[in-house]
LUMNUNU-19095 format. One line per field, with one value per residue (C-alpha): residue number from 1; residue in one letter; x, y, z. Coordinates in pm, whole numbers. Layout:
# LUMNUNU-19095
k [NUM;...]
r [a;...]
c1 [X;...]
c2 [Y;...]
c3 [Z;...]
***
This chain:
# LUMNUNU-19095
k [1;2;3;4;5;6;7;8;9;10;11;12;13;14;15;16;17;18;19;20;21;22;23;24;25;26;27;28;29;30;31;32;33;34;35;36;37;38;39;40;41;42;43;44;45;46;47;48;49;50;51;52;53;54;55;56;57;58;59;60;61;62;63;64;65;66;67;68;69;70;71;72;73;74;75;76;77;78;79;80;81;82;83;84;85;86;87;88;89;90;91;92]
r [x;x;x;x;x;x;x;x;x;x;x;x;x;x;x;x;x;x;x;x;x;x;x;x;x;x;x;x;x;x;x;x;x;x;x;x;x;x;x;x;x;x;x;x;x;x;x;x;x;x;x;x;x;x;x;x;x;x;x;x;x;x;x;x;x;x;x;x;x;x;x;x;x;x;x;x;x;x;x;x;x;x;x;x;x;x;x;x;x;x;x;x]
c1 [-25250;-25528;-25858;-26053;-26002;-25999;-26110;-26304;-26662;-26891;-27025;-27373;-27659;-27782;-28030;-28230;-28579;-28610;-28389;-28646;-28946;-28765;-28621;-29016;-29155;-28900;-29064;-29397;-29306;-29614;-29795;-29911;-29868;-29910;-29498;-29627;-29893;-29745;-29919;-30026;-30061;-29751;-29574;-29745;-29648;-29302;-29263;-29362;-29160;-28796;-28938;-28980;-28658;-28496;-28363;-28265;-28013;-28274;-28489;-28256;-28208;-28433;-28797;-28770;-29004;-29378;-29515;-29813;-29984;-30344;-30535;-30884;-31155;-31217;-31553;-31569;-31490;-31078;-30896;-30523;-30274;-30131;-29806;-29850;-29582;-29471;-29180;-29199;-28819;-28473;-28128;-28071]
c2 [8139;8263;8090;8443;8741;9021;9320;9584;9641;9533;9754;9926;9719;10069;9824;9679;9659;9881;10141;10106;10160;10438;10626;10589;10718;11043;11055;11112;11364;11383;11095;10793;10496;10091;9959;9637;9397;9169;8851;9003;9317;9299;9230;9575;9774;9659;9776;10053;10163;10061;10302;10618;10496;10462;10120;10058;10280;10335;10529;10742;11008;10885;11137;11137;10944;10883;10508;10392;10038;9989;9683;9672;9493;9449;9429;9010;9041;8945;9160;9297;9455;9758;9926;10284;10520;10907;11052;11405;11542;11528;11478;11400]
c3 [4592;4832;4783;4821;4574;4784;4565;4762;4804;4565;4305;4338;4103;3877;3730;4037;4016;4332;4063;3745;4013;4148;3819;3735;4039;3959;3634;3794;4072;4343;4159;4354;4154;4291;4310;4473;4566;4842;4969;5309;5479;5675;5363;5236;5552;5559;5161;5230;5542;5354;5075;5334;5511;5199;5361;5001;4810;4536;4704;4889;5030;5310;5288;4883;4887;5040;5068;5226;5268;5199;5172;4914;4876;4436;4365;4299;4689;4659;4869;4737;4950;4768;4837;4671;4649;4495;4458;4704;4581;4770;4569;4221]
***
């Protein structure tokens, strides 16, 4: 007996939390809404480029969706680093 099961790819996660912010962002077409508030601004701008490049399946096809990084300054002085993102339309 083999030591590996060989059984073909493995199957697509439907219930990813990339998926539930996703099937919410479709909810809300053309709505920006905060997905994420990484620890640093690189962290932000690198969200938000595998969103528009659809670099994960959940937010393909890639241009369904806009994303864009911003970094602000609350009014006790604490900065956040936002991710915001909208679902713009493409395949069902």
């Amino acid at each position: 007996m083999s030591p590996v099961e060989f059984v073909g790819p493995p199957p697509k996660q439907r219930n990813t939390k990339h998926s539930r912010i996703a099937n919410s962002l479709r909810q809300h077409p053309k709505e920006w809404g905060v997905v994420r508030t990484p620890a640093t601004s690189v962290r932000a701008a690198s969200a938000a480029q595998a969103i528009r490049s659809a670099r994960l399946p959940a937010y393909e096809p890639a241009g369904s969706y806009e994303a864009v990084a911003r970094t602000v300054v609350q009014k006790n002085g604490d900065v956040e680093h936002r991710v915001y993102a909208r679902y713009v339309g493409g395949e069902q």
